[in-house]
Structure formats: C-alpha cells, structure tokens
C-alpha positions in Angstrom: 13.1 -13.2 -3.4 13.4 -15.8 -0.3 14.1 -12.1 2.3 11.4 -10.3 1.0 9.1 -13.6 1.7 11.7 -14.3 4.7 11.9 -17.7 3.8 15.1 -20.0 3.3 16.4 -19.5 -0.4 15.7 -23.6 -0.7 12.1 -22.8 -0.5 12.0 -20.5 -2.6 13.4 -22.8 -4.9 11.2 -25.5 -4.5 7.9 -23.7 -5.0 6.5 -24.4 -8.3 8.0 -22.4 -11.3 4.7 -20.4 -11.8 4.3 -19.3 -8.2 8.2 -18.1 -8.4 7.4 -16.2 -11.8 4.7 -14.9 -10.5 6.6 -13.8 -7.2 9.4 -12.0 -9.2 7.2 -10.4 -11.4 5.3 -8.7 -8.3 8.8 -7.6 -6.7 9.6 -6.2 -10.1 6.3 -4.6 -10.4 6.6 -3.4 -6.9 9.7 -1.7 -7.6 8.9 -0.2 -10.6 5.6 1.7 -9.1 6.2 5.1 -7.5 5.9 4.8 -3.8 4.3 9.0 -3.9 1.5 8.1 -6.6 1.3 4.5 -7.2 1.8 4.8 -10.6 4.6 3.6 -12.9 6.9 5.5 -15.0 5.9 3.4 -18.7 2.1 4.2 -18.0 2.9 8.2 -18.5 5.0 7.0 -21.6 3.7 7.0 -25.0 7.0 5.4 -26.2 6.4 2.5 -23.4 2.5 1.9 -24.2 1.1 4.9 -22.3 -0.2 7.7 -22.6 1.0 11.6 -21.7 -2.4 11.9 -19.8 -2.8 8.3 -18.2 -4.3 9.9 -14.9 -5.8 12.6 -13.7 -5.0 14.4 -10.2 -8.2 14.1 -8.0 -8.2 15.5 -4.3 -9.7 13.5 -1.6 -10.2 12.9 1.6 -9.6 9.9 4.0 -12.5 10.6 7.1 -9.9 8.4 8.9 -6.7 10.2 8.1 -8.5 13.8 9.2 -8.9 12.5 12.8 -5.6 11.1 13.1 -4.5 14.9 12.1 -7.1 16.8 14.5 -6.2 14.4 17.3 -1.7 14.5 16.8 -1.9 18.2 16.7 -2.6 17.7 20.7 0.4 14.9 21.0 3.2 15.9 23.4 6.9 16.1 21.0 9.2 13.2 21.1 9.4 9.9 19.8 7.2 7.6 20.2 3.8 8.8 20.0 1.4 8.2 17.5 -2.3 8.1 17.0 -4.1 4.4 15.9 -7.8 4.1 14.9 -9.6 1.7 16.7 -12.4 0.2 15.7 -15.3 0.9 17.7 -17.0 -2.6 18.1 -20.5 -1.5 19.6 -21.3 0.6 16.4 -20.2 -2.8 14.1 -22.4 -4.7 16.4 -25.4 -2.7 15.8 -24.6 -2.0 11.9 -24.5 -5.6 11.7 -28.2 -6.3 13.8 -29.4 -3.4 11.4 
C-alpha cells in the first residue's frame, strides 16, 4: 500500500487503522474491477450476489473524445504526438457572467 500512495511504509503504518482499512479495501476493489467496463466479475454472478443481467450495454458518446479523433486523424506518425483539450477560458468567462 505505502507505493501505490508513494509514501514510506512507516506511514502507512501510522495512519489510523480505519484510514488503512479503508485504503486496502479500495486497492482491492480497484483490482477486482475490470479496467475495459468498470464492472466487477461477482456483480454478473448470481452465486456471488449478482445478477446474470446486472448491466445493460448502452452506446455513447464523449463530444470531447470525437474531436480528439477528427483532429489525430491529421497527426504526423511517430511517437510522441497527441491531441489535449484545452479549455477555452473566454467561453467559461461569459457562461459564468451569463
């Protein structure tokens, strides 16, 4: 536990017992959840407490995530290159005079 919070294994140890629980039982969680669909495998498992159907598939889509794809199909090959979004700070300005 004291990597994943990069801290010295003595601190770790001296926070109090219910922050450490609670700190294991998140990495534990953490590794038990899918990293593809965020789910875990005991909520599909009626044996475990869950149930065959527990979700159900739903497309979306992320306005953000689109650009980024319109915009990289124009980046150059190599590594290195990426596309960020930026916020655009005039538009907040005037949502937030609005």
């Amino acid at each position: 536990m004291a990597a994943r919070y990069r801290i010295p294994h003595s601190v770790f140890l001296s926070w109090d017992a219910d922050d450490r629980d609670k700190a294991i039982w998140q990495h534990v969680r953490e590794r038990q959840t899918c990293g593809g669909c965020g789910t875990r495998r005991a909520e599909w498992d009626p044996a475990q407490g869950g149930r065959a159907d527990a979700y159900t598939p739903k497309a979306e889509q992320c306005p953000g995530c689109a650009r980024i794809e319109v915009l990289s199909k124009g980046l150059p090959e190599g590594a290195g290159h990426r596309i960020v979004l930026v916020p655009n700070v005039e538009e907040e300005v005037s949502r937030a005079q609005a």
